[in-house]
Backbone and ligand atoms as CSV (ligand in chain L), in Angstrom:
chain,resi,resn,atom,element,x,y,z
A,1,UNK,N,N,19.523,-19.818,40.427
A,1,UNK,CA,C,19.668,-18.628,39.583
A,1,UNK,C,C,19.022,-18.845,38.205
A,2,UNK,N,N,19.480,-19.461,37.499
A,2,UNK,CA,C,18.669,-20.407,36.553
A,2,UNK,C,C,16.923,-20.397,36.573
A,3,UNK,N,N,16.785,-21.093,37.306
A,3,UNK,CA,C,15.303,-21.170,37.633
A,3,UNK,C,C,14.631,-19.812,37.725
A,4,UNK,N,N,15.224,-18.706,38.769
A,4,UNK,CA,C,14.891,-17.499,39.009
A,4,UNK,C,C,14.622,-17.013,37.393
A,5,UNK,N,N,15.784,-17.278,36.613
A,5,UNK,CA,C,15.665,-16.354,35.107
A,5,UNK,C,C,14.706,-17.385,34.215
A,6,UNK,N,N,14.213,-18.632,34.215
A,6,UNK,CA,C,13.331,-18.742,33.511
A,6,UNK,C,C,11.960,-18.268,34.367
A,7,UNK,N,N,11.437,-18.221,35.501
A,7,UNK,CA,C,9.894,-17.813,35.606
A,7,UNK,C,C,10.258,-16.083,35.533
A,8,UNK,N,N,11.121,-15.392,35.687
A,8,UNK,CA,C,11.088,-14.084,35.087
A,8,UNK,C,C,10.843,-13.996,33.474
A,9,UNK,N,N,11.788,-15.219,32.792
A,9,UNK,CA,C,10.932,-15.143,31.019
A,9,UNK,C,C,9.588,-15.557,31.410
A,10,UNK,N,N,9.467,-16.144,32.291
A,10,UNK,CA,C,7.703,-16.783,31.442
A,10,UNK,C,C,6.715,-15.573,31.962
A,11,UNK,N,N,6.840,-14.646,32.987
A,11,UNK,CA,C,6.338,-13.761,33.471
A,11,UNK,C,C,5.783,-12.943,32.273
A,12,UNK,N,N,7.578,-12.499,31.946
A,12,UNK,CA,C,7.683,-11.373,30.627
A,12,UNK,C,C,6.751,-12.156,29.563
A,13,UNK,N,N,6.895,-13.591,29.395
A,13,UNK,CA,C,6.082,-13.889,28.073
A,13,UNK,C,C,4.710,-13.909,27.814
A,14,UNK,N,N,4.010,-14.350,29.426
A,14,UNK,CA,C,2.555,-14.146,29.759
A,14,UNK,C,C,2.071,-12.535,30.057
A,15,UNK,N,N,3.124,-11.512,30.381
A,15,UNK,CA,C,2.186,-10.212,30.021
A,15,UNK,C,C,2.643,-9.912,28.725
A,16,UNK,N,N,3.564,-10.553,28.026
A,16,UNK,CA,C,3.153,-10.339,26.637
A,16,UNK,C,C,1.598,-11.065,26.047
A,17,UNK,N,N,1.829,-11.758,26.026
A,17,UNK,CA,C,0.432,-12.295,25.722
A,17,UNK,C,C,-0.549,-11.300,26.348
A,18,UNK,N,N,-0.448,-11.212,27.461
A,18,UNK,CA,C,-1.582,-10.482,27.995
A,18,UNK,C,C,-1.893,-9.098,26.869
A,19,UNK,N,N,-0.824,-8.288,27.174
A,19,UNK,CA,C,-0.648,-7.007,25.992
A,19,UNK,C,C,-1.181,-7.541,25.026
A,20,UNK,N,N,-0.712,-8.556,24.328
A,20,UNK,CA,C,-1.536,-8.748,22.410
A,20,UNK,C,C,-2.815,-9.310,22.455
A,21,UNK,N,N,-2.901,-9.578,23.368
A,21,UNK,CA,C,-4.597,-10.322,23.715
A,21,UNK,C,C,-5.511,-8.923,23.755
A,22,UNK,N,N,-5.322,-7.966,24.611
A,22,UNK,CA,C,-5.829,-7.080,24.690
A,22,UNK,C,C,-6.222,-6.262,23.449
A,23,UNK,N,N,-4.998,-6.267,22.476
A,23,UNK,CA,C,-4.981,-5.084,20.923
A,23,UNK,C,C,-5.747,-6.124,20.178
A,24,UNK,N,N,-5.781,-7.407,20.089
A,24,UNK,CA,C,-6.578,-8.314,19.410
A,24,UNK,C,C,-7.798,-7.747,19.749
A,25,UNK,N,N,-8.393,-7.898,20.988
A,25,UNK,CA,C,-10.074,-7.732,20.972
A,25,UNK,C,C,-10.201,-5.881,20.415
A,26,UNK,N,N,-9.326,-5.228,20.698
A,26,UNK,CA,C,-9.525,-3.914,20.092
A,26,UNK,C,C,-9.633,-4.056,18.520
A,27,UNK,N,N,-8.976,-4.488,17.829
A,27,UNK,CA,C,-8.600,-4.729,16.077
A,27,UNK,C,C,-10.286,-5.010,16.436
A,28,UNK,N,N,-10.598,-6.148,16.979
A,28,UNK,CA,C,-11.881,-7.035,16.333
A,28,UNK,C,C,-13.157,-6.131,16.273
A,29,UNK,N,N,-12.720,-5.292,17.570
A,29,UNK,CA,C,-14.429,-4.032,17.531
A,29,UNK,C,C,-13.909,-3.318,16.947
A,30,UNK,N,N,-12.778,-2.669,16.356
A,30,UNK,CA,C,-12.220,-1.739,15.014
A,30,UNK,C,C,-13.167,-2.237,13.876
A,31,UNK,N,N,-12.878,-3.764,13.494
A,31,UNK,CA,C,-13.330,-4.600,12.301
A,31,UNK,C,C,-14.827,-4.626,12.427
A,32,UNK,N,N,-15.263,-4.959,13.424
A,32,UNK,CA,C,-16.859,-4.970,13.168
A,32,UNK,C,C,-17.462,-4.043,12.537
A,33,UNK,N,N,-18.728,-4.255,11.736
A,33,UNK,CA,C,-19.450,-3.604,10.729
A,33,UNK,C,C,-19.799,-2.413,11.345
A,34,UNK,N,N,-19.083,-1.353,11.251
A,34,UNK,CA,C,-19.859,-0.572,11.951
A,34,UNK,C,C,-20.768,0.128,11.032
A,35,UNK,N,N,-21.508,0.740,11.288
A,35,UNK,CA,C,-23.047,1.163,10.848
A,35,UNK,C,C,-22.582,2.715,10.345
A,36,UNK,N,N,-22.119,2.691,8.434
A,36,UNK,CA,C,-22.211,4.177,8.452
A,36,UNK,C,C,-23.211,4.788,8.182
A,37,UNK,N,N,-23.470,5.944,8.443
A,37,UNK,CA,C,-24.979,6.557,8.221
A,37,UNK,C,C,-24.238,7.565,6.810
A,38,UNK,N,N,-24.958,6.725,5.321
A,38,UNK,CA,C,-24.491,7.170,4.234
A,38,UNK,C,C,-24.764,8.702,4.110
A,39,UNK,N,N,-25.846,9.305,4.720
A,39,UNK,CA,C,-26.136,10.711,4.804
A,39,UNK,C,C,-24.822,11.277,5.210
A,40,UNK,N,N,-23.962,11.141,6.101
A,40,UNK,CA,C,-22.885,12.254,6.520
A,40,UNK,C,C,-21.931,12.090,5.452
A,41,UNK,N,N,-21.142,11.219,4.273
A,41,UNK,CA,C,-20.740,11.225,3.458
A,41,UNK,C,C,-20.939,12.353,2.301
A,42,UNK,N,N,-19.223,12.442,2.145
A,42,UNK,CA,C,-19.515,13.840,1.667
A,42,UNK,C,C,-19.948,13.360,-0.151
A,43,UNK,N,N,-19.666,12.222,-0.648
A,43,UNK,CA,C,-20.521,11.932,-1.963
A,43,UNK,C,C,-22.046,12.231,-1.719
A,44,UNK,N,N,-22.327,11.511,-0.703
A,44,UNK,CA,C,-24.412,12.022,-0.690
A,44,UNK,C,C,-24.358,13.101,-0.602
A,45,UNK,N,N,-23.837,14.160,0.033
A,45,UNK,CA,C,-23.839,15.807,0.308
A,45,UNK,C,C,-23.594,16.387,-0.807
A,46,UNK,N,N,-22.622,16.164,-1.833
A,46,UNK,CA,C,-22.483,16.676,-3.028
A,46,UNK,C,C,-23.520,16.440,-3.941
A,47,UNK,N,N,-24.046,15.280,-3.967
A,47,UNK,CA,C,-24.979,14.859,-4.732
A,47,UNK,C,C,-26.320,15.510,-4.901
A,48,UNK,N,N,-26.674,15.388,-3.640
A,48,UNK,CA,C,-28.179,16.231,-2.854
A,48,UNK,C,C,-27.905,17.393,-3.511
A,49,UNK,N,N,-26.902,18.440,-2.928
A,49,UNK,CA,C,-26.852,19.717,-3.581
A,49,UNK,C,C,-26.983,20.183,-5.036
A,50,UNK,N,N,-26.149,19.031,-5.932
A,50,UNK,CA,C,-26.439,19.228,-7.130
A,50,UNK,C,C,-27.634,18.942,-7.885
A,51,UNK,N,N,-28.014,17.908,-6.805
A,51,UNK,CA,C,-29.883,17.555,-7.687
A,51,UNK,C,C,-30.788,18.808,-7.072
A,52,UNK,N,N,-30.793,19.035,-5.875
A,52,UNK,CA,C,-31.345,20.638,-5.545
A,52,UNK,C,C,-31.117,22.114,-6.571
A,53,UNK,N,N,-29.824,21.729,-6.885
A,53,UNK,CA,C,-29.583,23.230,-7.846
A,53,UNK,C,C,-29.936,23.052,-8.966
A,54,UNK,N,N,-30.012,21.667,-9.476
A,54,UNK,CA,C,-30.689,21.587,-11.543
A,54,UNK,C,C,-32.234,21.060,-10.730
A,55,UNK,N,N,-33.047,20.543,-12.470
A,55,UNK,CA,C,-34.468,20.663,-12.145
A,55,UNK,C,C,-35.042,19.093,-11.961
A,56,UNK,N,N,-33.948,18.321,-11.614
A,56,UNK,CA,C,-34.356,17.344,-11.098
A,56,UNK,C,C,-35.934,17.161,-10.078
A,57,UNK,N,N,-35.959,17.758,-9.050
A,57,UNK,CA,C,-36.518,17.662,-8.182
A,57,UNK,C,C,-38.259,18.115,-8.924
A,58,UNK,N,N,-38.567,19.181,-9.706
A,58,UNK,CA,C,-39.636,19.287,-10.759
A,58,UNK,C,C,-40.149,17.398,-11.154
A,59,UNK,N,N,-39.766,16.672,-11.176
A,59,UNK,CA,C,-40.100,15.508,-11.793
A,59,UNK,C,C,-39.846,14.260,-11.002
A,60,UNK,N,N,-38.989,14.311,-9.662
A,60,UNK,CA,C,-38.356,13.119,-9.026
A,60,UNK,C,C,-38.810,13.753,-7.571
A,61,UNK,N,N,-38.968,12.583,-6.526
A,61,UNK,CA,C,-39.073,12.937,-5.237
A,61,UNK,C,C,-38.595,11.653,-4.935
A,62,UNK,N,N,-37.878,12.013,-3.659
A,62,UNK,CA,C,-37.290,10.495,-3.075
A,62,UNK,C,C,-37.740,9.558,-3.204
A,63,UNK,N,N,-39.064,9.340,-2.316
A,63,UNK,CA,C,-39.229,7.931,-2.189
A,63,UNK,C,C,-40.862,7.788,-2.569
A,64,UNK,N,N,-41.211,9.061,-3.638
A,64,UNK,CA,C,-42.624,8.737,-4.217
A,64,UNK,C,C,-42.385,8.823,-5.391
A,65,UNK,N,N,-43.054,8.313,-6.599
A,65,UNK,CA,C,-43.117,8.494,-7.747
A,65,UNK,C,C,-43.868,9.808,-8.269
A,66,UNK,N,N,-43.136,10.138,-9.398
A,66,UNK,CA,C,-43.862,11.688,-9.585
A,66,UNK,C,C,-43.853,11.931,-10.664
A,67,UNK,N,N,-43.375,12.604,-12.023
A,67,UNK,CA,C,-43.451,12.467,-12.710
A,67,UNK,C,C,-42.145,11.133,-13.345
A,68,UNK,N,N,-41.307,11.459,-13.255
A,68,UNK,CA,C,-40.079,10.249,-12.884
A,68,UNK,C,C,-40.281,9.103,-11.662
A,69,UNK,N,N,-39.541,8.105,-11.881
A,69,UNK,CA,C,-39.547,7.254,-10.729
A,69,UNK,C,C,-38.724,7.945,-9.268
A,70,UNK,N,N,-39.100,7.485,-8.173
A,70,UNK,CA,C,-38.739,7.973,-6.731
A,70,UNK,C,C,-37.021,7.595,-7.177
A,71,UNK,N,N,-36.319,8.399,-6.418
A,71,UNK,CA,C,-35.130,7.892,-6.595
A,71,UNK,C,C,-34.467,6.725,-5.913
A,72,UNK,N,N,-35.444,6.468,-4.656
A,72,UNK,CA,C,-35.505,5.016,-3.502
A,72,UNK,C,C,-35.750,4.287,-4.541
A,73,UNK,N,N,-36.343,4.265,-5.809
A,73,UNK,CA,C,-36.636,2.689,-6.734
A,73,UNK,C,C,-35.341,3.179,-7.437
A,74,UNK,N,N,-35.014,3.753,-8.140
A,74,UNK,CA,C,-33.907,3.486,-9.021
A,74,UNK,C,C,-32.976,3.117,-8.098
A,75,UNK,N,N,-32.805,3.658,-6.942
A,75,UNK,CA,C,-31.526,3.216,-6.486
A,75,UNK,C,C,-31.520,1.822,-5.921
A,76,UNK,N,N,-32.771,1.357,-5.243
A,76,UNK,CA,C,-32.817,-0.126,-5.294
A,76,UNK,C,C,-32.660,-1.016,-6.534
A,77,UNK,N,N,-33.433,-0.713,-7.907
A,77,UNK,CA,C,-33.121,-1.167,-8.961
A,77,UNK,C,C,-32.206,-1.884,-9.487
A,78,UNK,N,N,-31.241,-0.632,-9.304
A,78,UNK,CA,C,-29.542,-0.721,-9.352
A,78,UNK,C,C,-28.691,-1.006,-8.113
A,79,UNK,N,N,-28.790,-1.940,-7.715
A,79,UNK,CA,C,-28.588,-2.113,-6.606
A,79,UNK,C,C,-27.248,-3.173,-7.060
A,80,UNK,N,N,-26.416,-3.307,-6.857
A,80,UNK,CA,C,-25.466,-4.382,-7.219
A,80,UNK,C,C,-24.969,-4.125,-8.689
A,81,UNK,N,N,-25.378,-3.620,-10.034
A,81,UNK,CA,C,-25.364,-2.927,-11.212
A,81,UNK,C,C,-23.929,-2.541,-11.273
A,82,UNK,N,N,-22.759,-2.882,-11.585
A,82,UNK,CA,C,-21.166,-2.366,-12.047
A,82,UNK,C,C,-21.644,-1.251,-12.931
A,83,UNK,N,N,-22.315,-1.267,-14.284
A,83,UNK,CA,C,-22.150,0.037,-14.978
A,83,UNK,C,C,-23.268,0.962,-14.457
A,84,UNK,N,N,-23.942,0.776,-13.425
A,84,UNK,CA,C,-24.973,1.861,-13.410
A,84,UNK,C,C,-24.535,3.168,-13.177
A,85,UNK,N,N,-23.418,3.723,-12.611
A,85,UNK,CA,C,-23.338,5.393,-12.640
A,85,UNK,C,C,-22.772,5.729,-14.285
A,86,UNK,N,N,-22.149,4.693,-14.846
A,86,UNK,CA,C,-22.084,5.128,-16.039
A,86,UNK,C,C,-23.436,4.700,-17.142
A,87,UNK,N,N,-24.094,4.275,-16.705
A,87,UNK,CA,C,-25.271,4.037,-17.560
A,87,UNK,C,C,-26.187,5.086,-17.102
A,88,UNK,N,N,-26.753,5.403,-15.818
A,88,UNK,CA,C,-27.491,6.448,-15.726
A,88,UNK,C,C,-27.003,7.670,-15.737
A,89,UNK,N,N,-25.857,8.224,-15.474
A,89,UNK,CA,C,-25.720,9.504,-15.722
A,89,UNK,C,C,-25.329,9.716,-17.445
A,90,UNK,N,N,-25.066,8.867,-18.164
A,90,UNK,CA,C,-25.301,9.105,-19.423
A,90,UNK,C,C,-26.793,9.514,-19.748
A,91,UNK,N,N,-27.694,8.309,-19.392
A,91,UNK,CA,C,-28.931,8.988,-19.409
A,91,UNK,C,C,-29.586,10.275,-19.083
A,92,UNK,N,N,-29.068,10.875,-18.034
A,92,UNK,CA,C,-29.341,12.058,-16.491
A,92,UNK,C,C,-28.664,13.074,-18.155
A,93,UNK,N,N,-27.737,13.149,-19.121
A,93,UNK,CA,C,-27.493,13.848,-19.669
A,93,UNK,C,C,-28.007,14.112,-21.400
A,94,UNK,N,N,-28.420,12.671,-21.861
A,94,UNK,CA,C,-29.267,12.267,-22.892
A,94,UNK,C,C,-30.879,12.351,-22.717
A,95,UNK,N,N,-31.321,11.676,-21.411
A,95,UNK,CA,C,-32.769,12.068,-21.017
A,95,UNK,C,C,-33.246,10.229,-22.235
A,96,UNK,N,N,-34.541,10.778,-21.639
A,96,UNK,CA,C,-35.075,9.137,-22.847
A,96,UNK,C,C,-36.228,8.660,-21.529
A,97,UNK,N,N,-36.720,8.027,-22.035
A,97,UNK,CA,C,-37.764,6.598,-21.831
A,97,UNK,C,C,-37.945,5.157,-22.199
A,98,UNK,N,N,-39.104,5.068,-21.530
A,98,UNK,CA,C,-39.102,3.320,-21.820
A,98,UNK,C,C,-38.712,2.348,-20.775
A,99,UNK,N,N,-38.143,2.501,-19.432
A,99,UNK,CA,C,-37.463,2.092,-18.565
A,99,UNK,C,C,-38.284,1.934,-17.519
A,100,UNK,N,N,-39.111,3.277,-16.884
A,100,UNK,CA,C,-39.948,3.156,-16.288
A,100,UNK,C,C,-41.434,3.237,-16.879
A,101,UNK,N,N,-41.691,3.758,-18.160
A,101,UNK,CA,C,-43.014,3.815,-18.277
A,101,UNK,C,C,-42.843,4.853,-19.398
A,102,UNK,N,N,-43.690,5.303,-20.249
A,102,UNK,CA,C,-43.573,5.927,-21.252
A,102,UNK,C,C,-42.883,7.485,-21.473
A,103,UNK,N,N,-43.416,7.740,-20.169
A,103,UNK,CA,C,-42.592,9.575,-19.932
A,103,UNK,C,C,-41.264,10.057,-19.792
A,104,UNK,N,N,-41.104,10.794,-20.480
A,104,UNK,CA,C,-39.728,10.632,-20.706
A,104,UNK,C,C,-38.983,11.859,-20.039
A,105,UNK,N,N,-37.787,11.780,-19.617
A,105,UNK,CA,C,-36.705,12.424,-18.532
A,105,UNK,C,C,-36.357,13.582,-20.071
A,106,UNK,N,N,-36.624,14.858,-19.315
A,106,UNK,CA,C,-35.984,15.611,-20.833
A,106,UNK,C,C,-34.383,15.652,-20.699
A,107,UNK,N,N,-33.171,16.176,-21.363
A,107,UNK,CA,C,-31.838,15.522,-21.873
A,107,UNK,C,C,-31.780,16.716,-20.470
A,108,UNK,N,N,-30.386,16.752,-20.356
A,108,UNK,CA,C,-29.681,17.734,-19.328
A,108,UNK,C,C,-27.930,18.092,-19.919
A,109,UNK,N,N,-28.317,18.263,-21.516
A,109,UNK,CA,C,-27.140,19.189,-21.801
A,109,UNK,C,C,-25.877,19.856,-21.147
A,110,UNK,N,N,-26.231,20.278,-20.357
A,110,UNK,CA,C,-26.091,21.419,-19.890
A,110,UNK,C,C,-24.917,20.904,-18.368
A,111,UNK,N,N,-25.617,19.597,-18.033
A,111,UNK,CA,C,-24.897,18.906,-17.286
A,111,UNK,C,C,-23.490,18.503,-17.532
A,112,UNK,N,N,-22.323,18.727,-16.812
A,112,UNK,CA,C,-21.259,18.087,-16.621
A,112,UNK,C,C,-21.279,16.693,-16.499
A,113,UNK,N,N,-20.556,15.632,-17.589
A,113,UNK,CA,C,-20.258,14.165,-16.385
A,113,UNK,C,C,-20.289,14.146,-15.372
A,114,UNK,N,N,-19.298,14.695,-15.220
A,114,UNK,CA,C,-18.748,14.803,-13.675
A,114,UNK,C,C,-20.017,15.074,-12.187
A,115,UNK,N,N,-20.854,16.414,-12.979
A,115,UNK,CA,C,-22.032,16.403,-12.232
A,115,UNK,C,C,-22.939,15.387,-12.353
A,116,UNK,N,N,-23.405,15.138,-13.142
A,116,UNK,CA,C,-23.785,13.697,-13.670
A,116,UNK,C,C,-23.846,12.540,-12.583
A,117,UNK,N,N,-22.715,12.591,-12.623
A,117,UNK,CA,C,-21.930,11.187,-11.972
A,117,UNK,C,C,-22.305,10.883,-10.976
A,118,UNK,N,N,-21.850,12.534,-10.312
A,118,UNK,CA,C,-22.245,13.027,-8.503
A,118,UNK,C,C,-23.846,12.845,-7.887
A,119,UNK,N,N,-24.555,13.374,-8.941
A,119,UNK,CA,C,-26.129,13.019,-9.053
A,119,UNK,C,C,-26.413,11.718,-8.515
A,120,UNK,N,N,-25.895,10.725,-9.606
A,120,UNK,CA,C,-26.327,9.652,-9.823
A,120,UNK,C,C,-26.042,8.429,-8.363
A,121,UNK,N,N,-24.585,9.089,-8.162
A,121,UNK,CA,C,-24.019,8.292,-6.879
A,121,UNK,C,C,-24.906,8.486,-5.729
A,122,UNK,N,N,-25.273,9.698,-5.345
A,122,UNK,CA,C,-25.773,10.069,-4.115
A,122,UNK,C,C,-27.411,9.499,-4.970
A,123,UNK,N,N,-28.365,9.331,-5.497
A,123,UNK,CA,C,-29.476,8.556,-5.641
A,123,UNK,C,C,-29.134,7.109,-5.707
A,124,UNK,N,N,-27.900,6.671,-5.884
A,124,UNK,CA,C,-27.421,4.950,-5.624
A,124,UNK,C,C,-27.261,5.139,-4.111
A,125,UNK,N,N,-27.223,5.625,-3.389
A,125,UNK,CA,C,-26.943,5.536,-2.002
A,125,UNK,C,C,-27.985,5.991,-1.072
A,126,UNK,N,N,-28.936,5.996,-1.900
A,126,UNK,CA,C,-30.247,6.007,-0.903
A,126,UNK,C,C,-30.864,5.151,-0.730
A,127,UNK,N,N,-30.422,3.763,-0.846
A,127,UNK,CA,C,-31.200,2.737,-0.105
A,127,UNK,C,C,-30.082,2.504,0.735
A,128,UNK,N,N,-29.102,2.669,1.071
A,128,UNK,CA,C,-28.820,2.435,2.588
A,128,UNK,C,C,-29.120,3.648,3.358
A,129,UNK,N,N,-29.701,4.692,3.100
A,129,UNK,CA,C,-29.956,5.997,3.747
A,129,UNK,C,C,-31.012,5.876,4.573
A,130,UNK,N,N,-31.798,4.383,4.929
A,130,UNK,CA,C,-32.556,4.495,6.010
A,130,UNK,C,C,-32.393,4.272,7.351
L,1,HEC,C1,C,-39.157,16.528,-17.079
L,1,HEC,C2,C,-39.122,15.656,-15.921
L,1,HEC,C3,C,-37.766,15.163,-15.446
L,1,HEC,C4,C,-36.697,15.905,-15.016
L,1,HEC,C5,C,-36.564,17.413,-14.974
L,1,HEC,C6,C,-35.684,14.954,-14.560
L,1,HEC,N1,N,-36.131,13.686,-14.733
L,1,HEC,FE1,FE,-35.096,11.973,-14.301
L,1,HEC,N2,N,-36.624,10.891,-15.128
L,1,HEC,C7,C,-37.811,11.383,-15.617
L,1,HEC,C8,C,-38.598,10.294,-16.177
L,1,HEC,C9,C,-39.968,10.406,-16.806
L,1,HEC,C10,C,-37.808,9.132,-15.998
L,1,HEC,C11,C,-38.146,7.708,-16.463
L,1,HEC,C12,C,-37.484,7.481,-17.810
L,1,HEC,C13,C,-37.643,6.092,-18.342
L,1,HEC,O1,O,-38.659,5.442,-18.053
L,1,HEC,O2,O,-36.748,5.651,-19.100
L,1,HEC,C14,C,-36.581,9.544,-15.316
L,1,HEC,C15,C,-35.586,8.662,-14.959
L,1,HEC,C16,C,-34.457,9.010,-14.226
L,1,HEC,C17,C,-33.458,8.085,-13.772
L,1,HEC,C18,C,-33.487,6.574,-14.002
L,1,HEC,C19,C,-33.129,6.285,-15.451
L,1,HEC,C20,C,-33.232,4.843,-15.865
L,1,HEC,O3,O,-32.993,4.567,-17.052
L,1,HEC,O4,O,-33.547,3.976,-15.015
L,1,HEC,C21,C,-32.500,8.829,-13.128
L,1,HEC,C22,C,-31.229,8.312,-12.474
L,1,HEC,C23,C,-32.917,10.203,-13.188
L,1,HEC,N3,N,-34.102,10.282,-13.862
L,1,HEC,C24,C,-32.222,11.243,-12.645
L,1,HEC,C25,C,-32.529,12.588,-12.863
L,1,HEC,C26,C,-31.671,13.692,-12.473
L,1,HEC,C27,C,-30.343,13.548,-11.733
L,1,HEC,C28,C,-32.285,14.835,-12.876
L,1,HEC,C29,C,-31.807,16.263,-12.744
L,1,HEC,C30,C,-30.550,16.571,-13.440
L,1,HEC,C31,C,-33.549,14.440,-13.523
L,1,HEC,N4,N,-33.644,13.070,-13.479
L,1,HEC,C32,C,-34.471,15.326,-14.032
L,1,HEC,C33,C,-38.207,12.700,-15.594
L,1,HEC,C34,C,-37.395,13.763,-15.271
């Protein structure tokens, strides 16, 4: 009787194991890197829209230089950068030169921080956007 009730525990203890073995390899492909495509994020979507509606786009093109730098170089630039959304969207609202080359970004008054900000994030997130 004895005997009977320990290989019934070890039964119960090996499909336990079995069960947590199983949610383990699930967690681990949960955890793996999965690949987000920064485009469906709704920060790049806000962003895009707001550089479409001011006159950004007159002077910047993604990934060519135009009258401004492509926004693919600034955002590589700044790539790792802690103050860069607060350093460039101060700029995006002051305007200035000297950074890339003599021509200068005219101010954007008119701009919100906040829009600012949104701008600036979604052009930091276009180098993983390929
Ligand atoms: C009149 C043309 C013009 C317009 C309009 C313009 N830019 Fe620029 N932008 C520039 C130039 C020129 C530079 C390079 C300035 C420099 O070398 O310091 C620049 C630089 C930048 C930079 C990088 C700044 C730095 O210091 O590295 C960002 C970010 C930027 N622009 C965002 C924007 C956004 C967002 C808008 C729309 C709200 C905008 N720009 C509208 C001409 C423009």
């Amino acid at each position: 009787m004895k005997k009977y009730f320990i290989s019934v525990a070890l039964v119960a203890f090996m499909a336990a194991c079995g069960g947590s073995d199983s949610t383990e390899k699930k967690d681990e492909a949960a955890a793996a890197p999965a690949k987000v495509d920064v485009t469906q994020t709704p920060e790049y979507k806000a962003g895009l829209a707001l550089i479409a509606k001011n006159d950004c786009l007159t002077c910047h093109k993604t990934a060519e230089k135009l009258v401004g730098p492509a926004y693919l170089d600034v955002s590589n630039k700044y790539a790792g950068v802690d103050t860069a959304v607060a350093y460039l969207s101060h700029k995006v609202i002051a305007g200035g030169s000297g950074v890339w080359g003599s021509l200068a970004m005219t101010p954007h008054a008119a701009v919100s921080q906040a829009d600012a900000e949104a701008m600036v994030k979604y052009i930091l997130l276009l180098k993983d956007a390929q």
